[in-house]
N, C-alpha and C positions, 0 to 999 in steps of 0.2 A: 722873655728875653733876658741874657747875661746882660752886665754891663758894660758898656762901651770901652770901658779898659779893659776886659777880658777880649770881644774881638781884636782890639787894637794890637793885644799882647798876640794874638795868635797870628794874625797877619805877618809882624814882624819877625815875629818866627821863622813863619813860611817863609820870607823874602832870605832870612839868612841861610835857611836850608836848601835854597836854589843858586849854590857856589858860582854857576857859571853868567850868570845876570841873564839881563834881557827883558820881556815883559811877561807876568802870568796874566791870561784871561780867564775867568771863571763867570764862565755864562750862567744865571739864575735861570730858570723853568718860565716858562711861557704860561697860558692854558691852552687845553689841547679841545678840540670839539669831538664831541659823544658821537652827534651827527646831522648838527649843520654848527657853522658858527659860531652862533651864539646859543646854543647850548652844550654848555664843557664838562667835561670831567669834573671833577673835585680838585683843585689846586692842591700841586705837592711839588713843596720847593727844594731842587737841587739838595743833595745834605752837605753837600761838600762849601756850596754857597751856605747853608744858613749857621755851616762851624765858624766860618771867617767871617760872615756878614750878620747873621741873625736875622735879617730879613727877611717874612712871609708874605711879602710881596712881587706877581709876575712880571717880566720883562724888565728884569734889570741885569746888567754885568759888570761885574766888579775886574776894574783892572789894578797892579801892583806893579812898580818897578822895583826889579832887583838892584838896580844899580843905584838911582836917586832916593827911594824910600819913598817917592810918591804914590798915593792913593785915590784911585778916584772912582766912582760912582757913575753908569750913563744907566739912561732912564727917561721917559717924558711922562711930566705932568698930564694928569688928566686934561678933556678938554670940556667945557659945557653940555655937552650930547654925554661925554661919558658920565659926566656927575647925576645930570638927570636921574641915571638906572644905577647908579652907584651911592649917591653920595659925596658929600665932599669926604676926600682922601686926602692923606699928609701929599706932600711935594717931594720931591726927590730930593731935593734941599735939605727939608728936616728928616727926610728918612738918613741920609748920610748921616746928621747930625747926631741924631740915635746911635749910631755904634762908629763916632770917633772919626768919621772922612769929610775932611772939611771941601774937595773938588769933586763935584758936580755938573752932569755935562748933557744935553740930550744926547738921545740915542744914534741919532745921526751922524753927531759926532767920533763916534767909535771908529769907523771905518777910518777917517783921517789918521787917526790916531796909530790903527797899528800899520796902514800902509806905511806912514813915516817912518817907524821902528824897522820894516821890513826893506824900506830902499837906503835905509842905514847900516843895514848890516846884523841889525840886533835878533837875538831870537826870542824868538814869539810861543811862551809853552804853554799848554792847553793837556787837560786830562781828555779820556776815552768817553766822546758826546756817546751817552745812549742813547737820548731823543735823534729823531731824523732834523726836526728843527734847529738844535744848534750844532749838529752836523752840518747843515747846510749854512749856517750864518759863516761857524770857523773857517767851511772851504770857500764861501763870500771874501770873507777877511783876507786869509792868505792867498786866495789866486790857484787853490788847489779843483781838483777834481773831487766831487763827496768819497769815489773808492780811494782817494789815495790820505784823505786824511787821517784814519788808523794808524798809518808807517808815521805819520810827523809825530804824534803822542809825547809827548817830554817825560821819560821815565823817569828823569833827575826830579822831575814834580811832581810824580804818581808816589814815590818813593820820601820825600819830602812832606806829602801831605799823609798817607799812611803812619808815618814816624809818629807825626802831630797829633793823630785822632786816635788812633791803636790803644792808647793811656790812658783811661779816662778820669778828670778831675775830683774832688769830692762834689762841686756841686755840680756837673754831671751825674755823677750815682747818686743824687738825690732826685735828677730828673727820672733817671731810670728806675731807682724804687716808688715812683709814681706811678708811672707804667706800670709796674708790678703788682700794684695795689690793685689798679685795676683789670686788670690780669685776672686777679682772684676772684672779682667780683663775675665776670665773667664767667667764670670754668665751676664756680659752687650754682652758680642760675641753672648751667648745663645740667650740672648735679641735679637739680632739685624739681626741674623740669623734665628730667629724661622717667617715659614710662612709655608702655605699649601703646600705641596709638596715636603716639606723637608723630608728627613729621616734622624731618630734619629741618626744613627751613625755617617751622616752629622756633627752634631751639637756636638757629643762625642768628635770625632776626633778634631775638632778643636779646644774645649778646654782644651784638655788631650795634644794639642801640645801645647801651652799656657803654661801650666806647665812646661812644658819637656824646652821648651826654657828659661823661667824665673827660674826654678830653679832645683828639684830633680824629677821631675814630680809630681801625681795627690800623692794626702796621702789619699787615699781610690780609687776602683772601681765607676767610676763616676756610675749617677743613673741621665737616661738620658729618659723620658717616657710619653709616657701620659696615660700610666696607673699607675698614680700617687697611686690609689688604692692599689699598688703592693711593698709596702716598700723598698724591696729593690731587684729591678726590675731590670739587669744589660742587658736585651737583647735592644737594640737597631735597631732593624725591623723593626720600624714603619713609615707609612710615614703620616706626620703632616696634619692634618685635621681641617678645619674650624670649627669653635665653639668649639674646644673640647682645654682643659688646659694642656699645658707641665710643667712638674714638672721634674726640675735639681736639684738633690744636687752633690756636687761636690767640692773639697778642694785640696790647693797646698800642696807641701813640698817645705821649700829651700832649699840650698844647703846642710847646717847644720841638716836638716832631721826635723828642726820645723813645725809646721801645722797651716792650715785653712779648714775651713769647715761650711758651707750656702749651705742654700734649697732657693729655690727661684720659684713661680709657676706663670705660665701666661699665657694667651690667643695666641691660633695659630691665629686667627684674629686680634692680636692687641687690642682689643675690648674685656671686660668682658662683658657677659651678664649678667642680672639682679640677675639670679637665683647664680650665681659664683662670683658677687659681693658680694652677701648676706654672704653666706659659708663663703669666702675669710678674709670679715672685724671681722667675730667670729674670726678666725684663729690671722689676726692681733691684735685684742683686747687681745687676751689670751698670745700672746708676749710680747705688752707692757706691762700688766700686769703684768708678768716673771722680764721686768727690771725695773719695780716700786720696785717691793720686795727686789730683791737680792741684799744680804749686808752681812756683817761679822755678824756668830753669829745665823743666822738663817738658818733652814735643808730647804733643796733643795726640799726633800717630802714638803715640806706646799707651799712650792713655787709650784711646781708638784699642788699638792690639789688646790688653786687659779686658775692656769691654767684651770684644769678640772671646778671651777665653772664657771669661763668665756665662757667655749664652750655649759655647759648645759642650763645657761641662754641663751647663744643665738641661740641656736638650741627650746628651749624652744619657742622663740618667733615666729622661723618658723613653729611650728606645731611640729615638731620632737620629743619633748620631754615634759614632763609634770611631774605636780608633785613639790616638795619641792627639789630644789635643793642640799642642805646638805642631804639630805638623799639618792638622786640618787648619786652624787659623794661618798658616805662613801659604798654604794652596788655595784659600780663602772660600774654604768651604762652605763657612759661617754665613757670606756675601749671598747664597739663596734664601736665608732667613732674613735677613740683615744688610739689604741694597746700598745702605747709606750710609753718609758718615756720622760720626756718633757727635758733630756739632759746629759750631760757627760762632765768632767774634758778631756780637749786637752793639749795637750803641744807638745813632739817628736814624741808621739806616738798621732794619732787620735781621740780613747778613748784609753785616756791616762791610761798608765799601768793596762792595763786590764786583760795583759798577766801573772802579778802579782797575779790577781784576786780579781774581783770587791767587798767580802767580806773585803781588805784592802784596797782599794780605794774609792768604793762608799760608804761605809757602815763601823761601828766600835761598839762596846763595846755597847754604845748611840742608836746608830741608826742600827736597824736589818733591814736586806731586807724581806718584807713583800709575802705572799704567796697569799694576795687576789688581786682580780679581782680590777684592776685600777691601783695595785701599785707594783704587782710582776713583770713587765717588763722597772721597772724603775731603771737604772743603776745608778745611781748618789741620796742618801737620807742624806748623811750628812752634818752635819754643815759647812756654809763654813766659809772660812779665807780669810786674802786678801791674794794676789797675786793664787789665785786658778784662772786658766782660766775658762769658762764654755759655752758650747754651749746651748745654747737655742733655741726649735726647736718644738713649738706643731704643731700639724695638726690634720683635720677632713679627715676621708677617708669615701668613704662608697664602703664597701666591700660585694657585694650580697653574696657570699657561707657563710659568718659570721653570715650578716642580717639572713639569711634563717636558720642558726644554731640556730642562740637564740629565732625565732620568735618560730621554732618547740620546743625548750627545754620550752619556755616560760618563758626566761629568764629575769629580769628586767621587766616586760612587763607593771607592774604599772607606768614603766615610761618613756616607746619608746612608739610609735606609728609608728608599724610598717607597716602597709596599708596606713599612710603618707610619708613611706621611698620610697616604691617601685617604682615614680617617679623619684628618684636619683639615680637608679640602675645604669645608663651607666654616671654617674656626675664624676666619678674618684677620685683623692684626693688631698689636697692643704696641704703643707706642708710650714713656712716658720720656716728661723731658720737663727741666728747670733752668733757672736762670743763675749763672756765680760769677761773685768778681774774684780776679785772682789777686790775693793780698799778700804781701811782703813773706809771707812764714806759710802761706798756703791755699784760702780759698775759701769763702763767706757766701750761703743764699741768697738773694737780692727777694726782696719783698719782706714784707713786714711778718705776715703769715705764711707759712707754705700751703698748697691747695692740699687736700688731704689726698695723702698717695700710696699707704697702706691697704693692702685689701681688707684689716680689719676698722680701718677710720673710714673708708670708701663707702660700708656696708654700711655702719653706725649713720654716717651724714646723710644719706640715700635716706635710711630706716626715720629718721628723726624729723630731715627737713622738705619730702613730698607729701 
């Protein structure tokens, strides 16, 4: 946890960045049951709650007024039944007390609270609930119907809280290069573990415990496959076979709920072959070229754009593609090899406030999210700033039921060659991806070490540490 003057400062923030008054509610996370009751999920707290509150405790909501400046906390203490199977727990008393809000209220009391605000006149702003839970409490509170709560949404406070998180502090990227640490310790295990006869979940397991021990566990569903081809592949069946490439992506949380997140691909042999060396160093070239670009000042789409020319030139050179480059990337040719976007803003959340919705995250006024072929599944097109974290993440895949889709629409076909694909049908797909912050003059790695991501350091590390 920061200290109680750093939520205090961000609060106030907020309150000033919400020009038109009224009250903010920021409902905290519940726990959810697995399947009955009393067996839950793993608790994960709101991120937007724990930037303002810091609080990793369920069933609290923070309310703010923009007008008075007051803050207050609802919550109810445990009751003796609860302590039994818990333990004794702080109070909602001293949990306020922890990060700076001296009004404290049971939970019961909330209801009062905003209907007051509501037969007053005042507005009541709320971010977009992704749980059904406090979907259902917000439209409790105001009197709504749960479909009509979406349209009430207080953009003035999606756009205010965005503002606030988007930047991240120094000591946020001290949480984050923790994350990162472990990150590594992670994807070198994968390393060092991956050989024939492995099964995937072998290899999950032990990184997913990697997490769990170092800090809050994974911050996404690892992607643990060698059907790399399969984006976001979470079955773990497989057992590791000679010649073929496993593709990890996989990312910690720390305690603090900050994140990491790297792909990493490599031979079940230890050994690239020729044909997966080739692939691989397009993949590499279109990375570095991601952190040659990014800097303050310039949209993540042209950064995005560069990438896609680096994979068309060098699929260009294997036979694969043909033609005038700028013209295959602007008809989004690339987009059969290369489904996705080349990255996303991390911070508490993995893609970070996404739950906000990528219209005030990835995209603004400037920069609209595009609906053509290369660039509509690209999450992240605005300009950045410094202190923006950003994952950087191209990859080639080649995905037969796709190939087989656009050979029969005849889609781009002036610039695949697709009777030169059909040999990489069973190739799978190479993905790599790192973590930067954007700094004042340009853009820095996040982690202490990077994972080893040359095909000549890949081979060495494989070679040395199984």
């Amino acid at each position: 946890m920061f200290s109680a003057e750093t939520y205090s400062r961000r609060r106030a923030l907020l309150r000033e960045r919400v020009t038109k008054g009224g009250l903010i509610l920021l409902p905290g996370n519940g726990e959810a049951p697995a399947n009955y009751p009393s067996n839950t999920y793993h608790f994960r707290q709101d991120s937007t709650f724990l930037y303002f509150f810091g609080l990793n405790h369920p069933d609290l909501v923070g309310v703010l007024d923009a007008d008075t400046g007051e803050e207050a906390l609802y919550g109810d203490d445990l009751s003796m039944d609860d302590i039994i199977w818990t333990g004794p727990q702080p109070s909602v008393a001293e949990l306020g007390g922890r990060v700076g809000i001296r009004h404290t209220f049971h939970l019961s009391r909330l209801a009062e609270r905003i209907t007051d605000a509501v037969r007053r006149g005042r507005r009541v702003h709320f971010l977009p609930p992704y749980r059904a839970e406090n979907r259902l409490l917000i439209a409790s509170l105001l009197g709504l119907t749960p479909g009509a709560v979406p349209d009430r949404v207080s953009v003035e406070l999606a756009l205010a809280v965005v503002s606030l998180r988007e930047s991240k502090s120094a000591e946020e990227i001290e949480e984050i290069e923790r994350a990162c640490e472990i990150g590594y310790r992670m994807h070198t295990t994968a390393m060092r573990m991956c050989r024939p006869g492995v099964v995937e979940r072998e290899i999950a397991g032990a990184i997913e415990g990697i997490a769990m021990q170092s800090g809050a566990g994974v911050s996404f569903a690892s992607i643990v496959s060698q059907h790399g081809e399969t984006l976001h592949n979470h079955c773990y069946d497989g057992v590791l076979e000679a010649g073929r490439l496993l593709l990890v992506d996989a990312g910690a949380e720390t305690t603090m709920n900050y994140c990491s997140d790297f792909t990493r691909t490599f031979p079940v042999s230890g050994r690239f072959t020729e044909r997966q060396k080739e692939v691989y160093n397009i993949v590499l070239a279109a990375n570095d070229r991601a952190f040659e670009l990014s800097k303050p000042g310039l949209r993540y789409q042209e950064i995005h754009l560069a990438a896609a020319r680096v994979i068309v030139e060098g699929l260009k050179a294997l036979g694969l593609m043909r033609g005038d480059t700028d013209e295959a990337v602007a008809a989004g040719a690339h987009a059969l090899f290369m489904p996705h976007g080349l990255g996303h803003q991390m911070g508490i959340d993995v893609h970070d406030m996404e739950d906000i919705g990528e219209k005030y995250v990835g995209y603004d006024l400037e920069t609209e999210r595009s609906t053509e072929l290369g660039l509509s599944s690209l999450r992240m097109g605005r300009r950045l700033k410094p202190g923006f974290v950003m994952t950087v993440e191209p990859g080639i895949y080649f995905i037969p039921a796709y190939i087989e889709k656009w050979k029969h629409e005849g889609l781009n076909r002036e610039f695949i060659d697709f009777e030169a694909l059909r040999p990489y049908y069973d190739f799978g797909g190479i993905r790599i991806e790192d973590d930067i912050l954007i700094t004042p003059d340009g853009n820095r790695m996040l982690g202490k070490q990077r994972v080893p991501v040359t095909v000549g350091q890949i081979e060495e590390f494989m070679r040395e540490n199984r």
